[in-house]
C-alpha positions in Angstrom: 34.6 74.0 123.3 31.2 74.9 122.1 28.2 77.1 122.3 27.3 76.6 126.2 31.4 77.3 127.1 31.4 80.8 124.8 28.3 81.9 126.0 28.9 80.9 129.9 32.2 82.5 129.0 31.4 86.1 127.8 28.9 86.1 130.0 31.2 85.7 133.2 33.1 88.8 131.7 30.0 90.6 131.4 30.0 90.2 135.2 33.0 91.1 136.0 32.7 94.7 134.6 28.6 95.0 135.0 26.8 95.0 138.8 25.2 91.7 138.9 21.4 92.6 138.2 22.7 94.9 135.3 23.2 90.9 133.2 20.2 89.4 134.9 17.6 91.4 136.1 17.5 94.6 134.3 14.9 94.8 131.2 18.2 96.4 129.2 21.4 96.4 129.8 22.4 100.0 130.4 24.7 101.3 128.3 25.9 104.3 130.0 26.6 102.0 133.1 28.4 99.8 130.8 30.5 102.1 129.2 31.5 104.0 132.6 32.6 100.7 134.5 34.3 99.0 131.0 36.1 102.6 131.3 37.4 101.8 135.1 38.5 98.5 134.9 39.9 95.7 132.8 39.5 92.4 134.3 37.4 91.5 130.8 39.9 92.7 128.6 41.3 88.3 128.6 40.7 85.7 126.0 39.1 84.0 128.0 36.1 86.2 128.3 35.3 84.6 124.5 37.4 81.5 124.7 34.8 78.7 123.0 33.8 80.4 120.2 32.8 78.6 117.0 31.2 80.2 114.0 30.2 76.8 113.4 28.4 76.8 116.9 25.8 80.0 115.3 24.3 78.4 112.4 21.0 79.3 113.9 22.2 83.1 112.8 21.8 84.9 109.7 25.2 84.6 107.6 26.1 88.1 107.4 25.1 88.4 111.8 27.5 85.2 112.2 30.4 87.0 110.0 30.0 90.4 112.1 30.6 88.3 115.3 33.8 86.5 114.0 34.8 90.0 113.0 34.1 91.4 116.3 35.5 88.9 118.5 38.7 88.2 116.1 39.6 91.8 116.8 38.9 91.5 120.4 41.2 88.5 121.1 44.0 90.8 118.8 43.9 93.5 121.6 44.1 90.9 124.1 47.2 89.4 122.6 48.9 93.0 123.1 48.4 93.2 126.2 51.2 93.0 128.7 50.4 89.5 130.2 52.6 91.2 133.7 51.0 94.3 133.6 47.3 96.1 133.1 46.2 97.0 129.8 46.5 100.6 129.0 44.2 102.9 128.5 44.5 102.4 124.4 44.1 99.3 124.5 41.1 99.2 127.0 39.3 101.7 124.6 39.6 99.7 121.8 38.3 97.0 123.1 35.9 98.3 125.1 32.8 98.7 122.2 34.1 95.2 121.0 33.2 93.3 123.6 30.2 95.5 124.4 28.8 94.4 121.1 29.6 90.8 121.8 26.9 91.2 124.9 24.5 92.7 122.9 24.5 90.2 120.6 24.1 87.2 123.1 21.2 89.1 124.1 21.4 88.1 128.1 18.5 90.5 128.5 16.3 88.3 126.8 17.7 84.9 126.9 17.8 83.2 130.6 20.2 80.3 129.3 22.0 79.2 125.9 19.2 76.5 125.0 16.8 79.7 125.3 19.3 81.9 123.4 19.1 78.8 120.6 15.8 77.9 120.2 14.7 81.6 120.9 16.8 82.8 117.7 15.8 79.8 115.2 11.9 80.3 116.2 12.1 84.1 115.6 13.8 83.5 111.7 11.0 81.8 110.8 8.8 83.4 108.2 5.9 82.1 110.5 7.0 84.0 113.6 4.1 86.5 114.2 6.7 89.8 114.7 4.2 92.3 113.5 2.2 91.6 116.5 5.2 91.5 118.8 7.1 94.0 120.8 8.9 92.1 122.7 9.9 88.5 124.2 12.2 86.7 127.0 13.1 83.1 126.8 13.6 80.8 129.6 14.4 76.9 129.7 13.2 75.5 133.2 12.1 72.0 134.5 8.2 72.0 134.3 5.6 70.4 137.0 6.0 67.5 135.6 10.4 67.4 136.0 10.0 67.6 132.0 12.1 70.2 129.9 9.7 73.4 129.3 10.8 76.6 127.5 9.1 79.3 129.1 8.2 82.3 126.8 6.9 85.6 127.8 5.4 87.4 125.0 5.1 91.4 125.0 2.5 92.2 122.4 2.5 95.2 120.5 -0.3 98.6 122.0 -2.4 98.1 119.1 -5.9 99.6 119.9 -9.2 98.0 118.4 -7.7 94.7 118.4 -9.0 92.0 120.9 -6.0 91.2 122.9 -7.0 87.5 124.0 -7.7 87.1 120.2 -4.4 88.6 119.1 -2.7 86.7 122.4 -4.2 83.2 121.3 -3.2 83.5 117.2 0.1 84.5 118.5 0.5 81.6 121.3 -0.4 79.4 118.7 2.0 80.3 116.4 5.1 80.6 118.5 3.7 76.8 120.4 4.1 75.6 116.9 7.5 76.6 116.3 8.5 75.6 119.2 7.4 72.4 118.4 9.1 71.8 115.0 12.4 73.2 116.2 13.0 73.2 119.8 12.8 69.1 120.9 12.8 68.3 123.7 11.3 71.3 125.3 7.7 72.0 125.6 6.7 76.1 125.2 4.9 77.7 127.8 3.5 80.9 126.2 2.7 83.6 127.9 1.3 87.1 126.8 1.3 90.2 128.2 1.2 94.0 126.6 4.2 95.9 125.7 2.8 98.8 128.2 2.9 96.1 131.2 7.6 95.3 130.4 8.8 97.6 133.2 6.3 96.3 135.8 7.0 92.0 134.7 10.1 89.9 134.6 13.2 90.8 132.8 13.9 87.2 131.6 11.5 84.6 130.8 7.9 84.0 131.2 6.2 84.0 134.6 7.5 82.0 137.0 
């Protein structure tokens, strides 16, 4: 198992509970949605809705983030090995479970990550001291074939509302930056940095840069 099979794994389980543009269209995942649907149904609530995961696999993750996910999905596979394997899980069980694998999502980020090369890179770029966050809001990852049939990682950028600051200097510094990154820890893909400000989210994609 590895990365690609946990992350394509939780996030079929995400599906099976969440409407399919709630994963991969919506700018967040909605929580109150969530929480109602997780409520009315347990066809996530089976191990192998995290079956893949390593802690090995998220060294790209800050120690003490990496130990809160082997915490959180240890406990979930203990609820799943008391289910009743004939029978649904009760209502107990489903409500302790329930914020578990809720936080797993959250942390895979599928709002903001297209793919699990985007998901890696993305996270590894954004530790670095040199990642420009004070000038950022927001971003969205996506890897993608460019023009050229050559691996491109697609970044959309959502900088911060700051007034009196030119924004195709501030877009520019930032591009740079990130481009650079990129370039030191994301082989083979090239970055395709886009910028945009925070104001403009709701009205551009939900993952990724511009297509």
């Amino acid at each position: 198992m590895s990365l690609n099979d946990f992350w394509t794994n939780v996030r079929l389980g995400a599906r099976l509970y969440a409407p399919s543009r709630v994963i991969s269209d919506s700018p967040r995942i909605d929580e109150a949605q969530m929480e109602l649907v997780l409520s009315n149904a347990d066809l996530w609530l089976n191990k192998s809705a995290v079956e893949g995961y390593d802690p090995n696999d998220f060294a790209f993750f800050p120690e003490q983030k990496r130990a809160e996910l082997t915490r959180i999905v240890d406990q979930f596979r203990k609820i799943v090995g008391e289910v009743n394997p004939r029978g649904p899980a009760t209502k107990e069980q489903i409500g302790r479970a329930r914020p578990l694998f809720r936080s797993i999502v959250e942390m895979l980020e599928f709002d903001r990550f297209a793919d699990v090369d985007a998901f890696r890179v993305g996270n590894i770029v954004e530790a670095e001291p040199m990642f420009p966050a004070s000038d950022i809001s927001d971003t969205r990852y996506r890897t993608k074939l460019d023009s050229n049939d050559l691996p491109a990682l697609k970044i959309m950028v959502y900088l911060t509302d700051t007034k009196g600051k030119p924004f195709i200097d501030r877009a520019m510094r930032v591009r740079d930056q990130i481009q650079e990154l990129v370039f030191r820890h994301g082989q083979p893909y090239y970055p395709y940095v886009s910028t945009r400000l925070m104001s403009d989210l709701a009205e551009l994609p939900a993952v990724g840069a511009d297509e």
